[in-house]
C-alpha positions in Angstrom: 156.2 114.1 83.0 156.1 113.3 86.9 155.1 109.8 88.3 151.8 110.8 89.8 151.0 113.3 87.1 147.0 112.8 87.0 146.7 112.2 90.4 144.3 114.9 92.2 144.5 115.1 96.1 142.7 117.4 98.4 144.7 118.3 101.3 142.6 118.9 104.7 145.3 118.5 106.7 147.6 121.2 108.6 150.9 121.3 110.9 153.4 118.9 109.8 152.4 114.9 109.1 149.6 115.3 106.7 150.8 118.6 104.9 154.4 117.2 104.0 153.0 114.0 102.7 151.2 116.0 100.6 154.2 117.9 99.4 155.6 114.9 98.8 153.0 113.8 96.3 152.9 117.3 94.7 156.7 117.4 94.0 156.2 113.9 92.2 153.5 115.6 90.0 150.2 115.5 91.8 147.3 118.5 91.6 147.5 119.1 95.5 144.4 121.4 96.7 145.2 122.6 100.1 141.8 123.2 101.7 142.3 125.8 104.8 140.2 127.9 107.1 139.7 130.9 107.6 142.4 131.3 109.8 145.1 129.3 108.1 147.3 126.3 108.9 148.4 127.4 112.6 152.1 126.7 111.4 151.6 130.1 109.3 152.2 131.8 112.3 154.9 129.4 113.8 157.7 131.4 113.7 160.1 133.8 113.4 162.2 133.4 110.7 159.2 135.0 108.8 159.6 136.1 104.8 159.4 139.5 103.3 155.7 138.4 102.8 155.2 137.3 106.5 154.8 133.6 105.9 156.5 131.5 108.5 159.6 129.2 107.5 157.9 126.5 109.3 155.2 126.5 107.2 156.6 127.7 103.6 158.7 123.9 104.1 155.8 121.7 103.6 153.6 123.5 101.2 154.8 124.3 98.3 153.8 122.7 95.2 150.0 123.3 96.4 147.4 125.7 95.7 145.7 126.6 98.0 141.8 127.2 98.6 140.1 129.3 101.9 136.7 127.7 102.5 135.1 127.9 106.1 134.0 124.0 106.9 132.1 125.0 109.9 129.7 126.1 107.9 127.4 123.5 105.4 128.3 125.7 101.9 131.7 125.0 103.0 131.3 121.7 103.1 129.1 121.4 100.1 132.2 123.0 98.2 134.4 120.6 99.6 132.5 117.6 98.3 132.2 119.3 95.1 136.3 119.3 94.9 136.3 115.4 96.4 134.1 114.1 92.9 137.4 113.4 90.7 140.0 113.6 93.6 142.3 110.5 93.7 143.3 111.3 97.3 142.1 112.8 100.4 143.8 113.7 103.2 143.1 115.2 106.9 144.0 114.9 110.1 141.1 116.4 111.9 140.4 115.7 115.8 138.8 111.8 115.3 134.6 112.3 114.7 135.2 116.3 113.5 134.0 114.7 109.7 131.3 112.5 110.5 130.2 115.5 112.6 130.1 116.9 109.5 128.2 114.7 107.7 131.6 113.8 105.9 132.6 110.4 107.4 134.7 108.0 105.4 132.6 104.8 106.3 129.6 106.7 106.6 129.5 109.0 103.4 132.4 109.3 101.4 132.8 105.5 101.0 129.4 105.3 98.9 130.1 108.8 97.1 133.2 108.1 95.9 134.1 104.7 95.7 137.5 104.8 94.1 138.6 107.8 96.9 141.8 106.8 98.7 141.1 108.3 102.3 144.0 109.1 104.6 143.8 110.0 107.9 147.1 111.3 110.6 146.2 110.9 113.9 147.5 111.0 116.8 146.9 107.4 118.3 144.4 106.4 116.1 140.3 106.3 116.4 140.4 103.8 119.5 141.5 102.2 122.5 143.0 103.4 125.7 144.3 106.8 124.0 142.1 106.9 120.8 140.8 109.7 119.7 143.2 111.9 121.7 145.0 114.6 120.0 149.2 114.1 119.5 151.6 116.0 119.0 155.5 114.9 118.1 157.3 116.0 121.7 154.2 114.5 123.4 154.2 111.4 121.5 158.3 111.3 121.7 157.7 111.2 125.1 155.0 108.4 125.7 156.5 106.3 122.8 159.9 105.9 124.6 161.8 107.3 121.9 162.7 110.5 124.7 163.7 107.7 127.3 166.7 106.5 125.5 167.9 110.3 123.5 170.2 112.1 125.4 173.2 112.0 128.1 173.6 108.6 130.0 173.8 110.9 132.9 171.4 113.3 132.1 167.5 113.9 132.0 165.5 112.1 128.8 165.3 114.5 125.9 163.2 115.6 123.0 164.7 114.6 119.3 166.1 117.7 118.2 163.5 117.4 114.8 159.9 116.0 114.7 161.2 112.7 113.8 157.6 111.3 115.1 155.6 113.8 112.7 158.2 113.7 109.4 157.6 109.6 109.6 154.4 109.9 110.1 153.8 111.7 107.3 156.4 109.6 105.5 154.2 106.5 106.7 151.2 108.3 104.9 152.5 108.7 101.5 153.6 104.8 102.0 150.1 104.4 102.9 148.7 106.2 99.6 150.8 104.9 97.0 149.9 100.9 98.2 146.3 101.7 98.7 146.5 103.3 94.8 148.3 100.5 93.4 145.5 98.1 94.8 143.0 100.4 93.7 144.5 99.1 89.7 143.6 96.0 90.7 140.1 96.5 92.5 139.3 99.7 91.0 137.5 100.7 94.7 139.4 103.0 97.2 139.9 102.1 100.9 140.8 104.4 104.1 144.6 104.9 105.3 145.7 105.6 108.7 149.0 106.6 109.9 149.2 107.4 113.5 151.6 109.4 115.4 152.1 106.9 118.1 152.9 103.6 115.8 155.0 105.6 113.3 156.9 106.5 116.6 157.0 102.7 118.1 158.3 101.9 114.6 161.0 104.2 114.6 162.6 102.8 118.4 164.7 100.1 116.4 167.1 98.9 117.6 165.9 99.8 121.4 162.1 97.9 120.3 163.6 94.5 119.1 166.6 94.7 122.1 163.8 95.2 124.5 161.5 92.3 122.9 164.3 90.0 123.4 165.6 91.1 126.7 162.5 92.2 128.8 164.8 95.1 130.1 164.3 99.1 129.3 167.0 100.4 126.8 169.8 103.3 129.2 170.2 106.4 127.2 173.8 105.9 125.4 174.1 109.6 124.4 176.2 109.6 120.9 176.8 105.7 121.1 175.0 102.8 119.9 173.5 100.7 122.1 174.3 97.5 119.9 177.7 98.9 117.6 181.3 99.7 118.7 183.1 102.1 117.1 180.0 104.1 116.8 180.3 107.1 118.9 181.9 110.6 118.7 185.3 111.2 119.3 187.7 114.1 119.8 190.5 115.0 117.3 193.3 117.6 117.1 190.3 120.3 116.1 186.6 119.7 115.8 185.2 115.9 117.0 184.6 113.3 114.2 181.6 110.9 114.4 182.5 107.1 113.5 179.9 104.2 112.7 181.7 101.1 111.8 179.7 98.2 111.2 181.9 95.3 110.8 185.6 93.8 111.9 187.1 94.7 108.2 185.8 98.4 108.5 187.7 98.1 111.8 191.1 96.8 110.8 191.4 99.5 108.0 190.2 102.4 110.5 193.3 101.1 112.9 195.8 100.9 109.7 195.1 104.4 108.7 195.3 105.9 111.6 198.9 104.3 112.4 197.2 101.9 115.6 196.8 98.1 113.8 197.9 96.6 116.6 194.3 98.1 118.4 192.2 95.5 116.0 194.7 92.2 116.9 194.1 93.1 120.4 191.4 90.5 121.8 189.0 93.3 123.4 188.6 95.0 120.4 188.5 91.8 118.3 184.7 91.1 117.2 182.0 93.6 117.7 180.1 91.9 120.5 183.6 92.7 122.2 184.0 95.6 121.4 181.0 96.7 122.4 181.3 95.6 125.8 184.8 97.1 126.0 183.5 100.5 124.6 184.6 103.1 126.9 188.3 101.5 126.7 188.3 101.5 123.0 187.2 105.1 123.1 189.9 105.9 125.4 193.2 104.3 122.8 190.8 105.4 119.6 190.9 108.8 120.7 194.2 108.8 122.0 195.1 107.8 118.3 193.2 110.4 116.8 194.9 112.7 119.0 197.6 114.1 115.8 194.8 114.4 113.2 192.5 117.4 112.7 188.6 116.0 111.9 189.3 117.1 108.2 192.3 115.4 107.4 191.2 112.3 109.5 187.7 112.4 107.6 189.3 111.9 104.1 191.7 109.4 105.2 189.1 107.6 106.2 187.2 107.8 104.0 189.3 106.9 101.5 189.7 103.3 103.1 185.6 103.0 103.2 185.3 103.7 107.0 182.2 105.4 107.6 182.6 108.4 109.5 181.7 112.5 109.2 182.8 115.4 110.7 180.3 117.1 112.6 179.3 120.0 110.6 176.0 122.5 111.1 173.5 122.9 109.5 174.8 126.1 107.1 177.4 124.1 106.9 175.5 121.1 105.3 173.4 122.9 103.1 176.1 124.8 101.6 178.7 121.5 101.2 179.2 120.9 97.8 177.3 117.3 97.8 174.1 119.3 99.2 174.3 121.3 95.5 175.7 118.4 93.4 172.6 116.6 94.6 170.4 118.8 94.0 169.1 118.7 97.4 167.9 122.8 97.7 164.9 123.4 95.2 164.0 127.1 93.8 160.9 127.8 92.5 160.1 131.8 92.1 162.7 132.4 93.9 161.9 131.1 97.1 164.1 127.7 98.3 163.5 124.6 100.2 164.8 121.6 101.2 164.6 119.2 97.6 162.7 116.3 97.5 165.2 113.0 98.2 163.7 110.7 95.9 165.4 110.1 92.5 164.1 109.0 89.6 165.6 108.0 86.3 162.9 109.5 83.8 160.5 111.1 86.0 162.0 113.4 88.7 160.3 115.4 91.1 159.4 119.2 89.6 159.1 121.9 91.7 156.0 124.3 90.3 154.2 126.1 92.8 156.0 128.6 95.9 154.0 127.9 99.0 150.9 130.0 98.7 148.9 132.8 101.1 145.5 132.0 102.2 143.3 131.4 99.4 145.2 132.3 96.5 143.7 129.9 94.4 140.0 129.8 95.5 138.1 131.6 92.2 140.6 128.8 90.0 139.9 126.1 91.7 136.4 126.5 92.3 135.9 127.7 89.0 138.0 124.4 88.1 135.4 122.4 90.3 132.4 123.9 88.1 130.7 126.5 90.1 129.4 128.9 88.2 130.5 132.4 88.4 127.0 133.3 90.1 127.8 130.6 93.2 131.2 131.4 93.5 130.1 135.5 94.5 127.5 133.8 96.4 130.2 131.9 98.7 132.5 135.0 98.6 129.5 137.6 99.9 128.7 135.3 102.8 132.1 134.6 103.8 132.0 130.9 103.5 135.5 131.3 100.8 138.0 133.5 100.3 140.4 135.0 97.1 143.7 136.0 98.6 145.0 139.2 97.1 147.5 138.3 94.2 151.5 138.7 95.5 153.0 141.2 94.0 
């Protein structure tokens, strides 16, 4: 048993925010229904690396444990079948343009609301349904960029730069799931079902701290601080013998015991270096002797010595690097499921762990089950295959 075995959620949604917080809820045991168009998820062609198969990495990450269902919304049979798949769905999620489903006759407010009270309705947008940018359409780098979170990434002496990841879109969809599970939990008490939005440009305002709060309490725009932290000391990377080591000490007893094992205690008597408000204004000079310091070590050796003493620190390793350490596999952190792998869910349970069931599908390779599922009969289902409003995917294989 999973924790949201039972739960049914229809997945509208395609790129990144909305279709991982659906994989989310289906690696925790929900019936996810991915719902696409005739020409797919645009991430299906997002690539190379592409499979054997042809399906895009970029989109094989965020859909698996889905099956998935090629209808054609633009036209009303398509949307007819849709509703038919909403009537004992627990969740549903999109992230169309802002207006695209009342267009449709499918509005949360307007329709779905009275159809199916206890529906939990979430929508990812971009900036939301109103205001000065409402209703515009976002996507992460675009949103990194108007959110500040470019401003302060990158060189102090260099040009503002995109987050090397879609930090903006991951917590967005991140947000979502949040969003879900609170909105279900209420529904236990209330038994009705309300709308959820997560939106691009709050997730991303969210995720500024500390550079939000230090600019709330100081008026002034956050400097780019490359590696460092604008508010910690040690925090920074720094060179070694070999390879450079990244160090993020939070307190003056994680600072004595870095300067013991490295042979330097005299560094944390000395008065610059004594609190971390000092520290941090003496920075670059504390960079200068910690380095100099390090200066006999290789990153390995200095790494477990460190870590030993319960400094926190990491060698900077890449990503084959990381998911082939030995902590990647010991925490079961790459799933398998018919032999293709992906990145594991990270939440841990004690009795009900995530489960990994479904590879991510092809367009439409669930349509006749599903539908059939949904109760249309045999006769409607070749209906809505001989107009082209849905579409079986050839089995794999």
């Amino acid at each position: 048993m999973a924790s949201l075995d039972g739960l049914k959620v229809v997945d509208l949604s395609r790129v990144l925010g909305g279709p991982l917080c659906a994989q989310i809820l289906g690696d925790h045991g929900a019936d996810v229904v991915k719902v696409e168009g005739p020409a797919g998820d645009e991430t299906r062609t997002w690539g190379p690396p592409f499979n054997d198969a042809g399906m895009a990495s970029y989109f094989a990450g965020i859909n698996r444990n889905k099956r998935t269902v090629c209808v054609d919304l633009a036209a009303p049979e398509g949307r007819d079948v849709v509703m038919r798949l909403l009537q004992d769905a627990d969740v549903l999620i999109e992230n169309f343009k802002v207006g695209t489903l009342e267009r449709w006759g499918m509005g949360y407010d307007e329709v779905l609301r009275e159809r199916f009270p206890r529906l939990i309705h979430c929508r990812v947008t971009g900036f939301g349904a109103t205001g000065p940018l409402g209703g515009l359409p976002g996507y992460d780098a675009a949103v990194q960029a108007l959110s500040g979170l470019m401003s302060i990434n990158g060189d102090p002496e260099g040009v503002a730069t995109r987050m090397g990841v879609p930090i903006v879109d991951v917590t967005t969809g991140l947000n979502a799931v949040i969003g879900i599970l609170m909105a279900l939990h209420e529904r236990e008490r209330s038994g009705r079902g309300q709308s959820v939005e997560s939106a691009l440009f709050d997730s991303a305002l969210f995720s500024l701290y500390p550079h939000s709060i230090n600019t709330l309490f100081t008026g002034r725009a956050p400097q780019r601080s490359g590696n460092g932290h604008p508010n910690i000391a040690p925090y920074d990377t720094y060179a070694t013998a070999t390879e450079p080591i990244y160090l993020a000490v939070g307190n003056n007893g994680q600072f004595q015991r870095l300067c013991e094992a490295v042979g330097h205690a005299h560094l944390a008597e000395d008065e610059r270096y004594a609190t971390n408000a000092q520290r941090a204004v003496h920075r670059f000079e504390l960079k200068k002797d910690l380095q100099s310091a390090f200066s006999s070590f290789d990153a390995q050796t200095l790494f477990q010595k460190l870590v030993a003493v319960g400094v926190p620190c990491g060698v900077i390793q890449n990503v084959v690097e990381a998911l082939a350490h030995p902590h990647t596999a010991h925490r079961g952190m790459v799933a398998e499921v018919e032999g293709f792998r992906s990145v594991a869910s990270p939440i841990k349970f004690s009795r009900t762990p995530a489960s990994y069931r479904l590879r991510p599908q092809e367009i439409g390779q669930s349509t006749l089950q599903v539908l059939g599922e949904a109760g249309l009969s045999q006769e409607q289902i070749a209906l809505l295959l001989e107009r082209g409003v849905i579409r079986q995917a050839p089995r794999p294989g």
